[in-house]
Predicted model as a PDB file, atoms N, CA, C, CB and O in Angstrom, pLDDT in the B-factor column:
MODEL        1                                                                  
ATOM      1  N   UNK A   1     102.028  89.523  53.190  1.00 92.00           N  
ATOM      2  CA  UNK A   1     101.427  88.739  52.132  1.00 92.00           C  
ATOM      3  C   UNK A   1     101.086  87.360  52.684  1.00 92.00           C  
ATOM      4  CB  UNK A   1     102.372  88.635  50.906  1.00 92.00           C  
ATOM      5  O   UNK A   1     101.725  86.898  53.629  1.00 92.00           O  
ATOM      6  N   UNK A   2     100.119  86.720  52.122  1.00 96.00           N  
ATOM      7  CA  UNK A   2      99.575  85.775  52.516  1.00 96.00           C  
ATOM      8  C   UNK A   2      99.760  84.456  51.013  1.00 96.00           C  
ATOM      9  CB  UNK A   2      98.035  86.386  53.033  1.00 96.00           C  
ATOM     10  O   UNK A   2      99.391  84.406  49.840  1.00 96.00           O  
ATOM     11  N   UNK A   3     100.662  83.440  52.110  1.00 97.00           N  
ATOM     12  CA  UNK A   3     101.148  82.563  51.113  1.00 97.00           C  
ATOM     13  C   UNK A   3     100.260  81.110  51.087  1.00 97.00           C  
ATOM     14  CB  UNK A   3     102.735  82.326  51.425  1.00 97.00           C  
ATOM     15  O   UNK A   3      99.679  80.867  52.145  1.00 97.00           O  
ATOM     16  N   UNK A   4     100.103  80.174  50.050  1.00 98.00           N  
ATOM     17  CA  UNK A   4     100.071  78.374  50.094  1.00 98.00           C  
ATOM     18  C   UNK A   4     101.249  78.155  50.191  1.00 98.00           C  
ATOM     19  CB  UNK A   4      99.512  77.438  48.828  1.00 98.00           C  
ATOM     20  O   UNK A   4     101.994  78.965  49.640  1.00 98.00           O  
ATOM     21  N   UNK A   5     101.808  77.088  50.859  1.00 98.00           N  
ATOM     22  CA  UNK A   5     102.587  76.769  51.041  1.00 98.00           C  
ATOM     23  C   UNK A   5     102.417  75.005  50.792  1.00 98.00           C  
ATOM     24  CB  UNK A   5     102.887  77.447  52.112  1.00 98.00           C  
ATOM     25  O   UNK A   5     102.048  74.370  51.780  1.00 98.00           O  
ATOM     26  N   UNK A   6     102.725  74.106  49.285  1.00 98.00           N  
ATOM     27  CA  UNK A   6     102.210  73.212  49.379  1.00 98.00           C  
ATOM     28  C   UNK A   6     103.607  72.547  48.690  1.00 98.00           C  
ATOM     29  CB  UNK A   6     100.767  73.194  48.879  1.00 98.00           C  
ATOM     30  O   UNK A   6     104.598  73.036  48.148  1.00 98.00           O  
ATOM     31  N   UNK A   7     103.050  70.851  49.073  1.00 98.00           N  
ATOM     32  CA  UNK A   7     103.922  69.723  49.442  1.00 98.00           C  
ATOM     33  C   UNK A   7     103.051  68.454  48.913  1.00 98.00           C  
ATOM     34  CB  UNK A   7     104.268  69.688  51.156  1.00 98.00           C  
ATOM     35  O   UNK A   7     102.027  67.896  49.307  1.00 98.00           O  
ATOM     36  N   UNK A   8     103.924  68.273  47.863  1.00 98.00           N  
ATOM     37  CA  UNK A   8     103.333  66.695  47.520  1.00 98.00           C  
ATOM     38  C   UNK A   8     104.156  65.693  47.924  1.00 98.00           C  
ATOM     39  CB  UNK A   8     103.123  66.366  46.004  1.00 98.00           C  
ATOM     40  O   UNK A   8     105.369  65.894  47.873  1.00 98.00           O  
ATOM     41  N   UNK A   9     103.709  64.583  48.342  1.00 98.00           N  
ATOM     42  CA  UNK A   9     104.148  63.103  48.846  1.00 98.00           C  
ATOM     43  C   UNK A   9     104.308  61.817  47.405  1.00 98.00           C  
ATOM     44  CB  UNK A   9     102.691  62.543  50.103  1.00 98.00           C  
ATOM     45  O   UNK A   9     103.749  62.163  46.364  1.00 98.00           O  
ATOM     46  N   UNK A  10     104.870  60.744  47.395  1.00 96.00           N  
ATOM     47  CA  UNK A  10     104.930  60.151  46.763  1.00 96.00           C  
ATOM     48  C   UNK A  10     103.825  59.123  47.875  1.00 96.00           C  
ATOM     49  CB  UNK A  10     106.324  60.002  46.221  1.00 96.00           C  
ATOM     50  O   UNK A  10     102.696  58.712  47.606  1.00 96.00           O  
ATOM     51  N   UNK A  11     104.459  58.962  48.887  1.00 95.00           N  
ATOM     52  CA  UNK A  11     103.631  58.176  50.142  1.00 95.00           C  
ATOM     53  C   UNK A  11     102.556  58.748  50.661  1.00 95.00           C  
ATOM     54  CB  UNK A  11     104.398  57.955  51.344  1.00 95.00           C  
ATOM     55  O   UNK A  11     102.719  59.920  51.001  1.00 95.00           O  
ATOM     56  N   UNK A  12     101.016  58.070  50.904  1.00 97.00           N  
ATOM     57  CA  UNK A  12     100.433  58.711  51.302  1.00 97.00           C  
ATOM     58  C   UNK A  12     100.701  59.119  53.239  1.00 97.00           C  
ATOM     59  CB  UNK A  12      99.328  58.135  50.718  1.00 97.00           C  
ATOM     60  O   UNK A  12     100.381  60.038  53.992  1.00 97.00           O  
ATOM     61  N   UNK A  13     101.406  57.903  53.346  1.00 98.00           N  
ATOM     62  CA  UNK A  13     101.623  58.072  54.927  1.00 98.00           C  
ATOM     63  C   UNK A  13     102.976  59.364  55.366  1.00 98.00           C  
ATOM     64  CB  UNK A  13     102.163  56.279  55.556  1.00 98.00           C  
ATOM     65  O   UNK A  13     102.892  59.917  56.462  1.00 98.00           O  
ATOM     66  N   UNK A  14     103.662  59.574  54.801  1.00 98.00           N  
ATOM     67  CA  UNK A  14     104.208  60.596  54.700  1.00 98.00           C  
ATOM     68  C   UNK A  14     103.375  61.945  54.737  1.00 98.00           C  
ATOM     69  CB  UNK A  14     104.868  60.410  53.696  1.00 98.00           C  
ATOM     70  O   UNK A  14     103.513  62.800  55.612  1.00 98.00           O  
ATOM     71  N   UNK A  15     102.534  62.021  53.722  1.00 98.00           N  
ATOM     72  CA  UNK A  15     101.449  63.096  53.690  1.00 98.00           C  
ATOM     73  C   UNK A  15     101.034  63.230  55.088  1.00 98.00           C  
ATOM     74  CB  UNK A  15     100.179  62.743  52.740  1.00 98.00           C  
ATOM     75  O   UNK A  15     101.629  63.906  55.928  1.00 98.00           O  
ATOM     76  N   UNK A  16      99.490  62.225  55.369  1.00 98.00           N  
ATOM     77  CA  UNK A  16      99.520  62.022  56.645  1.00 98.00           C  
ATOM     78  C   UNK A  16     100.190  62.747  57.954  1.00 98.00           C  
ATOM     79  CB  UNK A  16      99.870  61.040  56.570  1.00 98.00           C  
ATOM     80  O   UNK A  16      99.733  63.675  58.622  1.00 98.00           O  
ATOM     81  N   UNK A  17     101.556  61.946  58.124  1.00 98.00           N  
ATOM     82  CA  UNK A  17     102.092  62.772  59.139  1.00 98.00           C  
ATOM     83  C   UNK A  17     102.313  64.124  59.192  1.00 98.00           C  
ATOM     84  CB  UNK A  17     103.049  62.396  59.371  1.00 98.00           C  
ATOM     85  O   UNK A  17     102.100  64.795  60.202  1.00 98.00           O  
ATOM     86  N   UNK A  18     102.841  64.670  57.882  1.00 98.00           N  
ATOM     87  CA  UNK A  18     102.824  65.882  57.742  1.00 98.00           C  
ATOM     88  C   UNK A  18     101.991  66.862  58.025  1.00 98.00           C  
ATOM     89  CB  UNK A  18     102.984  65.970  56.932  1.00 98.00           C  
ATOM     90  O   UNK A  18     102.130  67.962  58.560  1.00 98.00           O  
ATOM     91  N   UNK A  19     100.872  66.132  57.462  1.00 98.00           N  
ATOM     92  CA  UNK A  19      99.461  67.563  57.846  1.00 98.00           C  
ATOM     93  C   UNK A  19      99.246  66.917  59.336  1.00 98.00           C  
ATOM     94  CB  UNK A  19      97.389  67.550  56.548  1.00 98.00           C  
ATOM     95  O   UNK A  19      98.972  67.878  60.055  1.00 98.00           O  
ATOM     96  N   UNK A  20      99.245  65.821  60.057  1.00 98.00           N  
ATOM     97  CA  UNK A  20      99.538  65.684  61.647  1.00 98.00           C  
ATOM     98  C   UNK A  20     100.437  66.536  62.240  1.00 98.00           C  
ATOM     99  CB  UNK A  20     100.054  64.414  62.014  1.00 98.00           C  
ATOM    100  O   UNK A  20      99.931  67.334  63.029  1.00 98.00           O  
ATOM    101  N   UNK A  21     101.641  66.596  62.085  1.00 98.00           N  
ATOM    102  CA  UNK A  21     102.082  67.200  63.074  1.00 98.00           C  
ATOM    103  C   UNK A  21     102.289  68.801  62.158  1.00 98.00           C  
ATOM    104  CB  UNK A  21     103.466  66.323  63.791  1.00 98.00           C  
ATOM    105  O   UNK A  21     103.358  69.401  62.261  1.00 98.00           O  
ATOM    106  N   UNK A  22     101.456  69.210  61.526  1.00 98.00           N  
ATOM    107  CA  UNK A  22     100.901  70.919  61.444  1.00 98.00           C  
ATOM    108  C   UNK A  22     100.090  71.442  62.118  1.00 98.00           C  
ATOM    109  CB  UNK A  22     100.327  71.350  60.394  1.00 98.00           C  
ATOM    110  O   UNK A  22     100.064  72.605  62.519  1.00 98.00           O  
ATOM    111  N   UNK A  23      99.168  70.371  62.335  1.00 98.00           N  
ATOM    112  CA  UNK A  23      97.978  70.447  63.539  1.00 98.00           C  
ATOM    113  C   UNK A  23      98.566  70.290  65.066  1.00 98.00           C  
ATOM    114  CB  UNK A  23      96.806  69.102  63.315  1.00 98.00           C  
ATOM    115  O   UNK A  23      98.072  70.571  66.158  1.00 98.00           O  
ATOM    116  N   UNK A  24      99.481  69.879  64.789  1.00 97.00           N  
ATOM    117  CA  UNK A  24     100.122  69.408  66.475  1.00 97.00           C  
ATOM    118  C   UNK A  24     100.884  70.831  66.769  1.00 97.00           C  
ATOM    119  CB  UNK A  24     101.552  67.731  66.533  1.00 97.00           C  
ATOM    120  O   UNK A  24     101.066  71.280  67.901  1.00 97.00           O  
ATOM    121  N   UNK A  25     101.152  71.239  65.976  1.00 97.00           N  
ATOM    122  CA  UNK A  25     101.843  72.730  65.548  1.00 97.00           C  
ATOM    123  C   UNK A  25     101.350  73.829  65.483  1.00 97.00           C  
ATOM    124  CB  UNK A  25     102.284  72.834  64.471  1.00 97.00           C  
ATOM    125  O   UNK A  25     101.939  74.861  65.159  1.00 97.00           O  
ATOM    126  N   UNK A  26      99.875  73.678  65.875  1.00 96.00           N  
ATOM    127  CA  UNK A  26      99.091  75.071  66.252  1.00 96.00           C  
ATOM    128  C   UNK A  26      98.887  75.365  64.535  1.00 96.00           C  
ATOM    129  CB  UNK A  26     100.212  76.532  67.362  1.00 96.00           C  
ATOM    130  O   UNK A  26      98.373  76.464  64.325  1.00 96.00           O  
ATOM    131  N   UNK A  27      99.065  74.916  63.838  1.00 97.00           N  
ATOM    132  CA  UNK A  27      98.667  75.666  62.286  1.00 97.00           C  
ATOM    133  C   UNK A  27      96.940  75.220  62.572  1.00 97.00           C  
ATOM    134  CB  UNK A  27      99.652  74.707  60.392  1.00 97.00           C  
ATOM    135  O   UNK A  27      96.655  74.157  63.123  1.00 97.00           O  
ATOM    136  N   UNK A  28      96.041  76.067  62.171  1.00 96.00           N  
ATOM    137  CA  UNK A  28      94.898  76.135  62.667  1.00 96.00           C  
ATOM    138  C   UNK A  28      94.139  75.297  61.349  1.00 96.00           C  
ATOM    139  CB  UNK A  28      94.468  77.724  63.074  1.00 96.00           C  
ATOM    140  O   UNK A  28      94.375  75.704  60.212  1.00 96.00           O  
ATOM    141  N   UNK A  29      93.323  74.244  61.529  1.00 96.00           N  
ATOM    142  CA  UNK A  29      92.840  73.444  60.743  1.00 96.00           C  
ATOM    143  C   UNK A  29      92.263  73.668  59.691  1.00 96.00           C  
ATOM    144  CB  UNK A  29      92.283  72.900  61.197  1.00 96.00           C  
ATOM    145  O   UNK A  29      92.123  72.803  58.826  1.00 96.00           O  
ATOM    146  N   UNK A  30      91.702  75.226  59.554  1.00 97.00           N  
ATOM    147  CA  UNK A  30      90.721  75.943  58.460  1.00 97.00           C  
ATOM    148  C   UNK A  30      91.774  76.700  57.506  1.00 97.00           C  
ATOM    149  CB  UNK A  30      89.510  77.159  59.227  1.00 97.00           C  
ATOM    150  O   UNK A  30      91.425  77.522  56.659  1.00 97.00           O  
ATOM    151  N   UNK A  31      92.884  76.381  57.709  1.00 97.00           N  
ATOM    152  CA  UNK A  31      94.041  77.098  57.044  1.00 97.00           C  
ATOM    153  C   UNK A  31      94.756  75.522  56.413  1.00 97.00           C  
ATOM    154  CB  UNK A  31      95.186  78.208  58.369  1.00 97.00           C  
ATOM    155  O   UNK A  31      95.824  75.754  55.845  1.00 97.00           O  
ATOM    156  N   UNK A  32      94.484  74.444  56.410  1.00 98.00           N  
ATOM    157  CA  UNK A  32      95.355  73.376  56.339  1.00 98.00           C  
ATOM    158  C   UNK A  32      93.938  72.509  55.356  1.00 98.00           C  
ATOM    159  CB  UNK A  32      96.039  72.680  58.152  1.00 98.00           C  
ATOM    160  O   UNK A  32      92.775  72.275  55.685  1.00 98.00           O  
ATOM    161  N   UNK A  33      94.753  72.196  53.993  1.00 97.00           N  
ATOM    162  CA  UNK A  33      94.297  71.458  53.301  1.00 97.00           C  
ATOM    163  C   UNK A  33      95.131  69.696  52.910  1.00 97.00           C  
ATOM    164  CB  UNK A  33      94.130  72.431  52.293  1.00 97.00           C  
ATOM    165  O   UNK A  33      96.282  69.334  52.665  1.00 97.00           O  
ATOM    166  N   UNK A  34      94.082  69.156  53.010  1.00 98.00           N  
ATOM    167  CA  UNK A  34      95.214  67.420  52.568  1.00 98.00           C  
ATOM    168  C   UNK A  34      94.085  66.910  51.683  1.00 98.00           C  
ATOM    169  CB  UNK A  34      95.705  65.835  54.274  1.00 98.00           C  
ATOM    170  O   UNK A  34      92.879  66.817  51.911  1.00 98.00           O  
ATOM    171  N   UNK A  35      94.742  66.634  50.709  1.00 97.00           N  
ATOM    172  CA  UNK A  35      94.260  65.826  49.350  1.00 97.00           C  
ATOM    173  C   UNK A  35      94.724  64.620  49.246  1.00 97.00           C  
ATOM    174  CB  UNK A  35      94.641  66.416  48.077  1.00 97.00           C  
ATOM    175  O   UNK A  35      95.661  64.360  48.492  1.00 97.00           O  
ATOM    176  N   UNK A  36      94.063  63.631  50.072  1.00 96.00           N  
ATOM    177  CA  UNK A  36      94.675  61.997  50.123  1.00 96.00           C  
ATOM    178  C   UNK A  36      94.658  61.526  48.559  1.00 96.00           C  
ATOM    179  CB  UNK A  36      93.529  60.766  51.183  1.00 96.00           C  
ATOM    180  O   UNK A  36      95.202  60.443  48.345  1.00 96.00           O  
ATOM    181  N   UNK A  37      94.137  62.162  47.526  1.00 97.00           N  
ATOM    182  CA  UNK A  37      94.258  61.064  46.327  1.00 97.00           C  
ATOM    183  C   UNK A  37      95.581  61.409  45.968  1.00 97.00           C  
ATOM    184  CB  UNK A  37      93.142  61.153  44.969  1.00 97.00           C  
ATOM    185  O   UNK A  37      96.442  60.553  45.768  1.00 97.00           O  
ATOM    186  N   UNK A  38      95.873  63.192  45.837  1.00 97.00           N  
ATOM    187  CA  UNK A  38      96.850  63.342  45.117  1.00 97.00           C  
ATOM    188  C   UNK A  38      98.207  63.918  46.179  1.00 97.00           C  
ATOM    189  CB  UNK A  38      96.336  64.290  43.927  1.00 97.00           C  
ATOM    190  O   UNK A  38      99.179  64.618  45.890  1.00 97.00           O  
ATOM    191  N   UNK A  39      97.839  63.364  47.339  1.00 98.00           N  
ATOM    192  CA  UNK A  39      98.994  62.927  48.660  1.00 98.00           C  
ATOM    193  C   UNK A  39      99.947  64.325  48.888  1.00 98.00           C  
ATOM    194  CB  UNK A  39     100.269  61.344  48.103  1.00 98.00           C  
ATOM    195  O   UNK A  39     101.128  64.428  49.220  1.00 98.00           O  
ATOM    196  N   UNK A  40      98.856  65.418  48.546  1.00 98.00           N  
ATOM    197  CA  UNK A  40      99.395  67.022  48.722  1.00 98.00           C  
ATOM    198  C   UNK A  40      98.823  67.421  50.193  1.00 98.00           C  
ATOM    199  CB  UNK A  40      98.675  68.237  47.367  1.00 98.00           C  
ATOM    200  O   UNK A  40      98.009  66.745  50.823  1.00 98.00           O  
ATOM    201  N   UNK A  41      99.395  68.630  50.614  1.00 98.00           N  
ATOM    202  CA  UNK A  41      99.392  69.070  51.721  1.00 98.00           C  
ATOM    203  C   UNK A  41      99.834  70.403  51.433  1.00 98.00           C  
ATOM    204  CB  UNK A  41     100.084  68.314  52.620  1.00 98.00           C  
ATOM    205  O   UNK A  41     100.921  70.805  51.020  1.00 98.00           O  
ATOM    206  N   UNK A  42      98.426  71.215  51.834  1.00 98.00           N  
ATOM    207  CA  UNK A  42      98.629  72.795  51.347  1.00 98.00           C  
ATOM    208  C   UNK A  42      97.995  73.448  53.001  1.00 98.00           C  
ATOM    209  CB  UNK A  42      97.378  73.355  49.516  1.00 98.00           C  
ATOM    210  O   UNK A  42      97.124  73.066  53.782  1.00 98.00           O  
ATOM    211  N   UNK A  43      98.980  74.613  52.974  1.00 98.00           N  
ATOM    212  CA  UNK A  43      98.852  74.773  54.498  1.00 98.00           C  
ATOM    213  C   UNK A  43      99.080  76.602  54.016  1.00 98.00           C  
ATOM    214  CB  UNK A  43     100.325  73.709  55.781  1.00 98.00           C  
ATOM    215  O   UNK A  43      99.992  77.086  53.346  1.00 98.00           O  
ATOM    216  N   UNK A  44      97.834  77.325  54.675  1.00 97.00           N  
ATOM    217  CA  UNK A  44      97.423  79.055  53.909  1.00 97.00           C  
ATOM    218  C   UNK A  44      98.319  80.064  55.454  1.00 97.00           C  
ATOM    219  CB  UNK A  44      94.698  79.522  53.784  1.00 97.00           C  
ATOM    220  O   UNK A  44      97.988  80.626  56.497  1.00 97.00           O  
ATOM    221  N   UNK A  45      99.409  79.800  54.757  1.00 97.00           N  
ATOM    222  CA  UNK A  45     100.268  81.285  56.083  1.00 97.00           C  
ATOM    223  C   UNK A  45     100.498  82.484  55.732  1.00 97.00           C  
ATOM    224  CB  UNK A  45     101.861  81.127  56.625  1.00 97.00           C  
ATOM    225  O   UNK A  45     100.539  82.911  54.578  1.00 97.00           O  
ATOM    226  N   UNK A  46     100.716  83.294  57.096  1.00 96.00           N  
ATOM    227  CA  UNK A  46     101.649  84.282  56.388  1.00 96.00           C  
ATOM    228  C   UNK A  46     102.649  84.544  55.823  1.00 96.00           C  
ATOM    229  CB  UNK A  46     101.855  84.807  56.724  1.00 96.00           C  
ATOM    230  O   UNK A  46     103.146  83.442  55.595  1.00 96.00           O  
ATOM    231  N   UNK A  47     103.520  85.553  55.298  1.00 95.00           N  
ATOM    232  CA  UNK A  47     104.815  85.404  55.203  1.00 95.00           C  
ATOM    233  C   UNK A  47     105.925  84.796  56.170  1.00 95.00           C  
ATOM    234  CB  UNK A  47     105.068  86.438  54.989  1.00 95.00           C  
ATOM    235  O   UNK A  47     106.705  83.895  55.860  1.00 95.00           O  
ATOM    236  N   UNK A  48     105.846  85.555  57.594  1.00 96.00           N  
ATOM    237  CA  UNK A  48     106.423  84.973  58.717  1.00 96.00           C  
ATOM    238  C   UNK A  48     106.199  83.733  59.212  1.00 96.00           C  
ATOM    239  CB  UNK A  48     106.227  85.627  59.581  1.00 96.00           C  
ATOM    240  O   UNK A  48     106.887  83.454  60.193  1.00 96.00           O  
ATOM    241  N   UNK A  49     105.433  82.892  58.825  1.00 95.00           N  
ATOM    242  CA  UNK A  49     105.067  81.343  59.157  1.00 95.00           C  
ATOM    243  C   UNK A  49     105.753  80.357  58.071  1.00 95.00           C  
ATOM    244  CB  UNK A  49     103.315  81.095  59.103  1.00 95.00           C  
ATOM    245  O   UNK A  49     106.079  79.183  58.244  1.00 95.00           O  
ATOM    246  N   UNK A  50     105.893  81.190  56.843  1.00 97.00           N  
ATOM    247  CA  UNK A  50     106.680  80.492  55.916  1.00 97.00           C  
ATOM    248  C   UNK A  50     107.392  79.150  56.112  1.00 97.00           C  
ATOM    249  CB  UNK A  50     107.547  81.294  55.611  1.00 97.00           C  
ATOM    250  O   UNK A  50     107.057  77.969  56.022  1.00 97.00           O  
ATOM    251  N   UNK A  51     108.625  79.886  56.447  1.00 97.00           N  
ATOM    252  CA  UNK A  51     109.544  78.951  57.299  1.00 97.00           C  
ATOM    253  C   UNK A  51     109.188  77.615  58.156  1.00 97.00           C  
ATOM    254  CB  UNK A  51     110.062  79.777  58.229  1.00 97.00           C  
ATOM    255  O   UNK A  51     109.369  76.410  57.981  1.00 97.00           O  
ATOM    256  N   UNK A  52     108.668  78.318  59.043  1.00 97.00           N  
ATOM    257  CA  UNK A  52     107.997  76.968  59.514  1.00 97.00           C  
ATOM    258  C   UNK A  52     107.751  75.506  58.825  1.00 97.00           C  
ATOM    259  CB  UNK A  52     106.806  77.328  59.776  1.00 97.00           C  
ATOM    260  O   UNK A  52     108.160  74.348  58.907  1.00 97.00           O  
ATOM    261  N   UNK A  53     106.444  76.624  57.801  1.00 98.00           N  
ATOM    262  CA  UNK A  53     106.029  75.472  57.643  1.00 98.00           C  
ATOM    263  C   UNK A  53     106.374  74.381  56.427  1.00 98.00           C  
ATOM    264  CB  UNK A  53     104.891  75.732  57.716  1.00 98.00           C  
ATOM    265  O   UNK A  53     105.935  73.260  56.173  1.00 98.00           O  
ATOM    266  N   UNK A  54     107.562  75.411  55.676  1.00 98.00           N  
ATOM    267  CA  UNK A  54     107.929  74.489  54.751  1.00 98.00           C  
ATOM    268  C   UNK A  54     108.954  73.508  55.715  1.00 98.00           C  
ATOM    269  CB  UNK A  54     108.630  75.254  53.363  1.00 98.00           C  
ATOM    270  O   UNK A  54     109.020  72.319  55.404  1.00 98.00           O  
ATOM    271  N   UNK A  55     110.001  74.150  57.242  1.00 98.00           N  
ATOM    272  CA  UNK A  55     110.633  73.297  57.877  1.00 98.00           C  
ATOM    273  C   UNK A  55     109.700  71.927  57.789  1.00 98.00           C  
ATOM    274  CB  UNK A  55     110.947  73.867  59.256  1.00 98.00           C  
ATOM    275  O   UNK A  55     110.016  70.970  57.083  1.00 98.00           O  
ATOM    276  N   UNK A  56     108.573  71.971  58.561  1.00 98.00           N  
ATOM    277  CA  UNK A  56     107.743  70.824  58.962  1.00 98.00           C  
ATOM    278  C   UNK A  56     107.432  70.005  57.578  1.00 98.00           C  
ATOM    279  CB  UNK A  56     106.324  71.358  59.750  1.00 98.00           C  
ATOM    280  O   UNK A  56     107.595  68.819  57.863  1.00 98.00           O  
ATOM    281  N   UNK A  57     107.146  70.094  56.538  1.00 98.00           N  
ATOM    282  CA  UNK A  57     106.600  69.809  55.198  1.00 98.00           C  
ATOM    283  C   UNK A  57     107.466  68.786  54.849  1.00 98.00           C  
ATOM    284  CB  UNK A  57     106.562  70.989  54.157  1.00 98.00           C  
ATOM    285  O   UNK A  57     107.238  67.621  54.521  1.00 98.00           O  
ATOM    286  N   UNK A  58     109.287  69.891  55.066  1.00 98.00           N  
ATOM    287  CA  UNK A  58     110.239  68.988  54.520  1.00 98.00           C  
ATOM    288  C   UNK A  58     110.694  67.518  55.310  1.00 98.00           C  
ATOM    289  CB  UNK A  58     111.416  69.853  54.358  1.00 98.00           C  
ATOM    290  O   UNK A  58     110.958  66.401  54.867  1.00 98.00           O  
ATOM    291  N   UNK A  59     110.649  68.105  56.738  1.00 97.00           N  
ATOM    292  CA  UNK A  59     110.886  66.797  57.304  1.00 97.00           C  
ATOM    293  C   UNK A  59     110.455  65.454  56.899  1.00 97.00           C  
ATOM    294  CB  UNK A  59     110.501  66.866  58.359  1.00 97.00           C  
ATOM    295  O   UNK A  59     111.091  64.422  57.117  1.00 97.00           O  
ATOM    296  N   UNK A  60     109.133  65.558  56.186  1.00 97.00           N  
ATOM    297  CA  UNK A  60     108.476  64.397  56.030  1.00 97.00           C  
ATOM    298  C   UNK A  60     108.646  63.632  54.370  1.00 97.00           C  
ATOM    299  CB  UNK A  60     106.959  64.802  56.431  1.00 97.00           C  
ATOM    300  O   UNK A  60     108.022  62.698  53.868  1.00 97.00           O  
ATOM    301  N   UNK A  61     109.898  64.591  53.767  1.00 97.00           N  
ATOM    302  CA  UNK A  61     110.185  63.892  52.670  1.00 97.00           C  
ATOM    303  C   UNK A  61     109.565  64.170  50.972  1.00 97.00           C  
ATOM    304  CB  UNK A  61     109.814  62.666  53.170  1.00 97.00           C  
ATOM    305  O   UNK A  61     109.748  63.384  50.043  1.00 97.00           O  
ATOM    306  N   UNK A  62     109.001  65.154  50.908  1.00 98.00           N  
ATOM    307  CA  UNK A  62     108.407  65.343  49.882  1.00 98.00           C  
ATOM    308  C   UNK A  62     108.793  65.559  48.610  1.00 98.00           C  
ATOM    309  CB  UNK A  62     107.872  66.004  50.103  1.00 98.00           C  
ATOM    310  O   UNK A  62     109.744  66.340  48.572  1.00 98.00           O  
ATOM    311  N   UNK A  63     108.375  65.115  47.369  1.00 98.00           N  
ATOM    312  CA  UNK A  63     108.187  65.167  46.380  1.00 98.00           C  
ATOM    313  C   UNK A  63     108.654  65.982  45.485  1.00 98.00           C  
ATOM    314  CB  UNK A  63     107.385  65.124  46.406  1.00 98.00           C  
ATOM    315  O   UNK A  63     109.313  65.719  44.479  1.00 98.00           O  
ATOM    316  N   UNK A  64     108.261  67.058  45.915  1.00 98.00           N  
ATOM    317  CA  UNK A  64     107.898  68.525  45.512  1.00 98.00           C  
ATOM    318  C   UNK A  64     107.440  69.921  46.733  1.00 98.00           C  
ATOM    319  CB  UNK A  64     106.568  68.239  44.527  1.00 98.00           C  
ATOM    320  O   UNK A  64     106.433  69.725  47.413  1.00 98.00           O  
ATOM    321  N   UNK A  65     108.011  70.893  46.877  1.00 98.00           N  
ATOM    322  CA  UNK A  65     107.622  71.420  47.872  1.00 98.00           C  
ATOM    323  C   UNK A  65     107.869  72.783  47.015  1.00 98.00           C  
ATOM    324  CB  UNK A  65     108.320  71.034  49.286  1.00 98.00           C  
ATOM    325  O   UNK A  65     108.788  72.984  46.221  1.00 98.00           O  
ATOM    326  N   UNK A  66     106.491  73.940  47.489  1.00 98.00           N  
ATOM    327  CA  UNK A  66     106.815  75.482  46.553  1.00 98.00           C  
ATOM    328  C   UNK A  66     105.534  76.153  47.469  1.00 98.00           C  
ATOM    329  CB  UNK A  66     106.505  75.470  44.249  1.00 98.00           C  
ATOM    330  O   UNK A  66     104.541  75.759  48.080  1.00 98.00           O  
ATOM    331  N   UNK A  67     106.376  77.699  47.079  1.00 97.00           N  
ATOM    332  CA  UNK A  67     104.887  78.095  47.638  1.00 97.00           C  
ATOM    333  C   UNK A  67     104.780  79.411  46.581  1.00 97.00           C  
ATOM    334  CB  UNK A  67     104.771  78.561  49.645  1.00 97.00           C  
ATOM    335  O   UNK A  67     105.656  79.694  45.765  1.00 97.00           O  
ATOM    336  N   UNK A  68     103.259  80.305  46.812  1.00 97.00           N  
ATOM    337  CA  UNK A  68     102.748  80.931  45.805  1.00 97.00           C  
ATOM    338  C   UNK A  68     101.945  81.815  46.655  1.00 97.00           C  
ATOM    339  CB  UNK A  68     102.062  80.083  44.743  1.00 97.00           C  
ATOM    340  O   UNK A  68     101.503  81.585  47.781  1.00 97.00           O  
ATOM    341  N   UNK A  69     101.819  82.956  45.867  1.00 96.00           N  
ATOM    342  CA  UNK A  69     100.374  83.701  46.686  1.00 96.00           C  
ATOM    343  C   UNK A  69      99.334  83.339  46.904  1.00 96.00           C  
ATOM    344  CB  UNK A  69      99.849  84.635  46.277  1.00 96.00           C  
ATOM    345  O   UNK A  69      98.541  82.892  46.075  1.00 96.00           O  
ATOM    346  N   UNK A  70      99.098  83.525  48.524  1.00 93.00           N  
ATOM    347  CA  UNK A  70      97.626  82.695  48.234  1.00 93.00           C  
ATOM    348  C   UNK A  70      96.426  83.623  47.431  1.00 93.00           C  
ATOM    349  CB  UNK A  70      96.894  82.207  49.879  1.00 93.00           C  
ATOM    350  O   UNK A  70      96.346  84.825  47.686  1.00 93.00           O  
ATOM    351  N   UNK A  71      95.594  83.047  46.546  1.00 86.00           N  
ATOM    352  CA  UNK A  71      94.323  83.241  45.765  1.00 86.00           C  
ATOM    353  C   UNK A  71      93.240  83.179  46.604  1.00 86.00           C  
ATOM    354  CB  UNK A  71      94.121  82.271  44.699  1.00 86.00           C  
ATOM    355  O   UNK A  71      93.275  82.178  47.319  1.00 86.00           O  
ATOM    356  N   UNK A  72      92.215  83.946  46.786  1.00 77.00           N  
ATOM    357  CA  UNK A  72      90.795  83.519  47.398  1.00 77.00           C  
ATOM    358  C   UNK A  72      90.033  82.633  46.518  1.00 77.00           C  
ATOM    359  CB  UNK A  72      89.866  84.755  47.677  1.00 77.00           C  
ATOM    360  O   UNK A  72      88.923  82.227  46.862  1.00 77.00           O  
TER     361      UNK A  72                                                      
ENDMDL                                                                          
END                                                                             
């Protein structure tokens, strides 16, 4: 199954780093969404990437962190 895996920031610089080092992380850029107004960070994995990427998400402190099936 193919998940969002998304993360809101209170900080936008928090955000920021986050979707930085996803990209530094091989998560492939056409799979990785950042919404600077509303300081979210939605990143489209598989099941097995899960982990990851909520590890990386959390490091950076977030808000709110969940994930859902991804929708086309």
């Amino acid at each position: 199954m193919t998940l969002t895996v998304t993360a809101t920031y209170h900080d936008l610089m928090k955000a920021t780093n986050a979707y930085d080092e996803l990209i530094s992380k091989n998560f492939p850029r056409e799979k990785l969404h950042f919404d600077k107004e509303a300081h979210q960070v939605k990143v489209i994995v598989p099941d097995e990437s899960k982990p990851e990427a909520e590890e990386i998400l959390s490091r950076h402190q977030p808000d709110d962190l969940w994930a859902k099936p991804y929708e086309q």
